[in-house]
N, C-alpha and C positions, 0 to 999 in steps of 0.2 A: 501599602506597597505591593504585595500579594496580588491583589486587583488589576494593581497597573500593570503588575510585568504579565498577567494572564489577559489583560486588554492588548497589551504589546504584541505576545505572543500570536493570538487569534487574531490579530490584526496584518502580521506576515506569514500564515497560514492564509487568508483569506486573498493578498495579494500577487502569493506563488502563484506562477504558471502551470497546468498539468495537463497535458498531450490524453486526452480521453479515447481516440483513439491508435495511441501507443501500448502493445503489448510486448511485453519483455521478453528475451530471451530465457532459459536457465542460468545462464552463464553472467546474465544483467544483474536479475535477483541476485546471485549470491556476489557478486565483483563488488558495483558499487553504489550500496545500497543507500549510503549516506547522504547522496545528493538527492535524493526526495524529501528529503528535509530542507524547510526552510533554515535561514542562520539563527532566527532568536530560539526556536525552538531545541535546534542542534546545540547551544550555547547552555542551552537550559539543563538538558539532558546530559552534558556532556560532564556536569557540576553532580547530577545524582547519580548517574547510571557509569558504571565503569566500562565492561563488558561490549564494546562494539556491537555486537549480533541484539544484545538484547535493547542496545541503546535505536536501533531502528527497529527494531522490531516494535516496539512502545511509540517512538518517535512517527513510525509509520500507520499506527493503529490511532490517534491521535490527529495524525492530517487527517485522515478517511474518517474519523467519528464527525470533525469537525466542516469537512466538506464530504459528503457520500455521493454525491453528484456531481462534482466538480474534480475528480481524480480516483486514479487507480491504482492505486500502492501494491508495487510488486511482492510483497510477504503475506498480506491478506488473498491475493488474488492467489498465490501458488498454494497457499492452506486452503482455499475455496476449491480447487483444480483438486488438489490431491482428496480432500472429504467426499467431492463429488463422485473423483474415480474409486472412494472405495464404497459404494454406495450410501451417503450420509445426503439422506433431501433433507435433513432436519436444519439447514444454513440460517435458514432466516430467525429459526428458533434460537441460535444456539448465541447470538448477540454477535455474529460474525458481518461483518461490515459491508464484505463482496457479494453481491447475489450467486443466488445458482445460474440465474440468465447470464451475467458476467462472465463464471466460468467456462458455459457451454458458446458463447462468444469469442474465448480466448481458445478453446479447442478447437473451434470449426476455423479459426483464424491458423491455427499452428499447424493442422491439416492441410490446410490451403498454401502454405508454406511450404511444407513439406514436398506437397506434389509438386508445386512449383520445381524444385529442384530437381525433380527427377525426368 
């Protein structure tokens, strides 16, 4: 039974749609993080995990272990962003999902934003 709901599960992780390149706001990440999660998955988590923040926080470490190529989970990418700014190259080491390329992608993006507006 185990099997089947972890076949289920990867099997509506694998069929979610993820915008690769979409980069979140601050204000994205923390509002509303929950819709990066597929339903079986949120359904799953929502039965172990009480705490909202931690329930995507896991939820969302979980899409990205499970596709690392196919999406960009806004919690992994702002931990990647913030390691980076504090000088941490150690990313790939440390079983962190987002690259350091990813981050410096999302900076040169936010940059570019930035000036836009001005």
């Amino acid at each position: 039974m185990v099997q089947q709901a972890a076949t289920l599960i990867f099997a509506d992780i694998r069929e979610q749609q993820y915008d690769r390149e979409f980069y979140p706001t601050a204000n994205e990440v923390a509002e509303d993080a929950l819709h990066f999660l597929p339903p079986l998955l949120h359904l799953f988590l929502e039965r172990l995990v009480k705490p909202d923040l931690k329930r995507v926080a896991l939820g969302q470490s979980l899409v990205q272990a499970a596709r690392p190529t196919g999406s960009i989970m806004p919690l992994q990418l702002a931990l990647a962003v913030e390691l980076d700014r504090l000088g941490n190259s150690q990313l790939p080491h440390m079983s962190i999902n987002q690259s350091i390329n990813q981050s410096w992608i999302y900076i040169a993006h936010t940059r570019k934003a930035s000036n836009a507006l001005i």
